[in-house]
N, C-alpha and C positions, 0 to 999 in steps of 0.2 A: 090526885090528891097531894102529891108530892113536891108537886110545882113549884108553889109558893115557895117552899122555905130552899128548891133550889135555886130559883131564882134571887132569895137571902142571900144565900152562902156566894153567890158568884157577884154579888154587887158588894159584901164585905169582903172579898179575895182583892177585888178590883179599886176597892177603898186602899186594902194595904199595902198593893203595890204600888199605888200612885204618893202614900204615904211615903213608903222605904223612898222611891223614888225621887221626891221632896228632899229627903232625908239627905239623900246621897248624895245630891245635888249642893245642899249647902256645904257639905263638908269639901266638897269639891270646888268652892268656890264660883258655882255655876251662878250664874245675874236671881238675884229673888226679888219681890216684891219689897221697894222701899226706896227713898229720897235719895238724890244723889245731886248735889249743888255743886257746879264747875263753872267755867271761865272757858268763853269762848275769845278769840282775838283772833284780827286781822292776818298778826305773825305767826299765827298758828290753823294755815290750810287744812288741816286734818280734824279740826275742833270744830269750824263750820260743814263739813259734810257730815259729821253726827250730829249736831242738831239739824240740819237740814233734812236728812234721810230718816231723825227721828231713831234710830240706832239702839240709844238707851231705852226707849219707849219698847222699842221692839223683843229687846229682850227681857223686859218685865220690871225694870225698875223706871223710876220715875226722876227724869232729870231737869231742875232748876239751875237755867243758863244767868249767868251775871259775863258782861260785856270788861274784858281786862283791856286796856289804852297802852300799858307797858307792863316789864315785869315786876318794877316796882308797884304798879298798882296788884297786879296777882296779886302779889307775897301784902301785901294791907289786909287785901281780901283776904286772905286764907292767915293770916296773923288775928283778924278779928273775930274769925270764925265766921265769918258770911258767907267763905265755902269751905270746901270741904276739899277739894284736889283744881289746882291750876297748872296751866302752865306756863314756863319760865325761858329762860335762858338759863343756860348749867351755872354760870357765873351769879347769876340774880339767885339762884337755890343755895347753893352754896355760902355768899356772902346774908342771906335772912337767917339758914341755922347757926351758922357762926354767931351772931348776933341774937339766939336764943330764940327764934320762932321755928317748935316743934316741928318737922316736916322730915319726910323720905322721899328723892326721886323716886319712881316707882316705873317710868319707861322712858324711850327715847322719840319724840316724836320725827326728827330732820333734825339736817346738818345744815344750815342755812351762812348763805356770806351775807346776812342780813343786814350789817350797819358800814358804813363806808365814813370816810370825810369827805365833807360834800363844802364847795363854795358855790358863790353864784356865777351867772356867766361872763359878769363884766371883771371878775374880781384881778387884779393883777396877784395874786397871790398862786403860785406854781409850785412852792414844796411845803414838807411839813415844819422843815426847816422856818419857815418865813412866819405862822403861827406865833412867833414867838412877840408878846405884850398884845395878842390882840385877842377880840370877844368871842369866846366856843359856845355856842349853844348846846348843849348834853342834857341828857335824863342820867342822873345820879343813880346806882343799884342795878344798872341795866346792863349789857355789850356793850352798847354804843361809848354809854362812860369809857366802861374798863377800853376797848377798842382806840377808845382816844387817847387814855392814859399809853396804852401801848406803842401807838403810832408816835408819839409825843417822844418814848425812851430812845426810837430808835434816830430822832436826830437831837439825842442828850439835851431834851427838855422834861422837866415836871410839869405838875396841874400848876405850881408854883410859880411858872414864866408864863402862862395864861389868864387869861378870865373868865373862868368857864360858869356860863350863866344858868342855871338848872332849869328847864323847860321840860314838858312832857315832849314824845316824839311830835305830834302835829302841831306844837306848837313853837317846836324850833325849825318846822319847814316854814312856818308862817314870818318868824325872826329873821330867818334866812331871806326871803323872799323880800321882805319890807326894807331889807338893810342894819338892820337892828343889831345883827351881828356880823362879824364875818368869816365864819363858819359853823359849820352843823355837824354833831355826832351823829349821824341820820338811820332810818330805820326803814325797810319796806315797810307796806307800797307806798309810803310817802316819799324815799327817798326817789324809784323810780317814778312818780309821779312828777320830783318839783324838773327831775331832769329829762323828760318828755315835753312836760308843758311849758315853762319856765328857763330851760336851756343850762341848768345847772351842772354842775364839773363835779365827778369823782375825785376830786382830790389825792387821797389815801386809799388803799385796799386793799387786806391784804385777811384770807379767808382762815391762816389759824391762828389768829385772834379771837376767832368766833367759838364760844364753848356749846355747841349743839343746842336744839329745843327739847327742854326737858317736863316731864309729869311728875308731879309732886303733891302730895298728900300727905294732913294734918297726922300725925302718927297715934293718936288716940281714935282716928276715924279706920285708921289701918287696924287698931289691935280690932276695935269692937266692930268691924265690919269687913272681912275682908272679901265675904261675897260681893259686894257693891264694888269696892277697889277691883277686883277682877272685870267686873261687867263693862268699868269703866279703861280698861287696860283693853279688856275682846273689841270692844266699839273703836276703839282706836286701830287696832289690827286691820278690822275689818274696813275703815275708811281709809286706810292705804293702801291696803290692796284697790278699792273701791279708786282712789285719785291716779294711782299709777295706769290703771287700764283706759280711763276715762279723761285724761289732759287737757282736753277742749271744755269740756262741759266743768272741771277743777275751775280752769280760769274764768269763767263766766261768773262760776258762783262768786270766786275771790273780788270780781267787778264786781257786783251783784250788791255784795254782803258792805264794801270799801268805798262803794259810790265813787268807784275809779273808771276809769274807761279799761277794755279789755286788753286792751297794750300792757298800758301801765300793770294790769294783770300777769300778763305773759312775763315779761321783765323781772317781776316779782319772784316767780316760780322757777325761770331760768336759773336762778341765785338759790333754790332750795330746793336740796337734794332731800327726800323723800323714804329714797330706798334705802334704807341704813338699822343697822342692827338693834333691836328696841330694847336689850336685854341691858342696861344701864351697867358700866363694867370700869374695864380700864382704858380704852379710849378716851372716855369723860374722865377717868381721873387723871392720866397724862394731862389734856389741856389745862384741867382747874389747879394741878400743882404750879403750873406754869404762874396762875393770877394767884396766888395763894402771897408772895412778894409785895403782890401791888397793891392788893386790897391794905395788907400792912402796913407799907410806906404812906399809902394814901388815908390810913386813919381810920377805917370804914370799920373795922373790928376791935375787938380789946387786944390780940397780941396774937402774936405768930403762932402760939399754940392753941387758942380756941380756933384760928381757924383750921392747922392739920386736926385738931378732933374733929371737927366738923365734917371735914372733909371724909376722915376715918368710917363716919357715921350715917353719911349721907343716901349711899343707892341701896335699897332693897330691889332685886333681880327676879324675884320669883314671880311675882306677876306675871312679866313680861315672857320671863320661861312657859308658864304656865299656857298662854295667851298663842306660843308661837306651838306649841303642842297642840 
């Protein structure tokens, strides 16, 4: 006769601690049920093996992929609020808070030599030196820009002794290739694609110009959500480790995803190191004090001290601590 109401008491025991359970979980920042809108990109291998493997899904939130072209497109994206966390180049995160769009690094995805100067194959043009009065094709807000500005200092020119034509990345491989310009701030996998297919020259290259790939998120999507921000920081973890074991099948997807051949893939990934600390720190802030000059000289912010605040204010680390515990 007793049955029933034991059978109560152990199906409400087992309500509470799935309850607490729930409970402890948010506070822990453990993935919950709820929207999570990001930015997948070509330059970011790690972003298509979570949506590919379905990642976010799996751990209980729900994720709306929007397609990022550069990082200037990201930072639009996540300035209009169309997402919620993208990814960037440390330089591209940097120069959008500076310039007043809310955000926090929040991990580190790779160290990538992702933009080179790129000529074509017939160019007689042999230093950075020779650049000087002719056409650059660049994406403004991105490496590749700052990467040119850089290249540009060290044979004592500015943007000023060039003509640097603003293009997205695929569309100054296409400038490049047509003649339109005569050089390109270039970007995987398009740069190694125009120089497989096309027989184009690395010009310039030089890998610590390159400020890391970085994760960045809306900072009021940070305060009111940081279970999501976690989920989205563990998926990440978890597709590195997932890319680092599995290299074969990383580059297929990168072909796959790039409508590149599997070369052109491999090439890509050569150039981006993977294995690298995600806790956002001082590593990334040595490189970006470095652009912190240039962005200045070059105009791209209001004055040398919005951007050290910015800069001051930029990496939230806990995530990524959390994620690697």
């Amino acid at each position: 006769m007793r049955r029933p109401s034991i059978v109560l008491a152990a199906v409400a025991a087992t309500v509470v601690t799935l309850l607490s359970g729930c409970a402890e979980g948010e506070k822990s920042g453990a993935a919950g049920a709820g929207e999570v809108r990001l930015d997948y990109a070509y330059y970011n291998p790690l972003s298509l093996v979570i949506r590919d493997q379905h990642l976010l899904e799996k751990s209980g939130a729900k994720a709306t992929w929007v397609f990022s072209a550069g990082s200037n497109k990201a930072n639009e994206s996540l300035r209009a609020n169309a997402i919620d966390v993208n990814s960037t180049a440390g330089s591209a995160a940097l120069l959008a808070k500076a310039n007043g769009t809310p955000l926090q690094s929040i991990s580190v995805y790779s160290k990538p030599e992702w933009t080179a100067l790129v000529v074509a194959k017939d160019s007689p043009i042999t230093s950075v030196a020779e650049l000087k009065g002719k056409k650059i094709a660049a994406t403004k807000g991105t490496d590749a820009y700052f990467t040119l500005l850089q290249a540009l200092q060290t044979a004592g020119l500015t943007a000023k002794d060039v003509e640097v034509t603003n293009l997205q990345h695929a569309d100054g491989k296409t400038a490049l290739e047509r003649g339109d310009v005569d050089a390109w701030a270039g970007l995987d996998p398009y740069m190694a694609q125009t120089r497989q297919e096309q027989g184009s020259r690395l010009l310039y290259r030089n890998a610590n110009f390159q400020t890391y790939g970085v994760l960045n998120a809306r900072t009021d999507f940070v305060a009111q959500h940081p279970d999501r921000v976690q989920a989205v920081v563990n998926a990440y973890e978890q597709a590195r480790v997932w890319a680092l074991e599995h290299p074969n099948e990383l580059a297929q997807l990168l072909a796959t995803e790039s409508k590149t051949s599997l070369d052109v893939a491999r090439e890509t990934l050569e150039r981006t190191v993977l294995k690298v600390d995600p806790v956002p720190g001082e590593a990334q802030r040595a490189v970006l004090t470095s652009v912190v000059p240039i962005i200045v000289a070059d105009g791209d912010v209001r004055s040398k001290e919005a951007a050290e605040t910015a800069l001051g204010a930029l990496f939230e680390p806990k995530f990524a601590q959390q994620a690697l515990r």
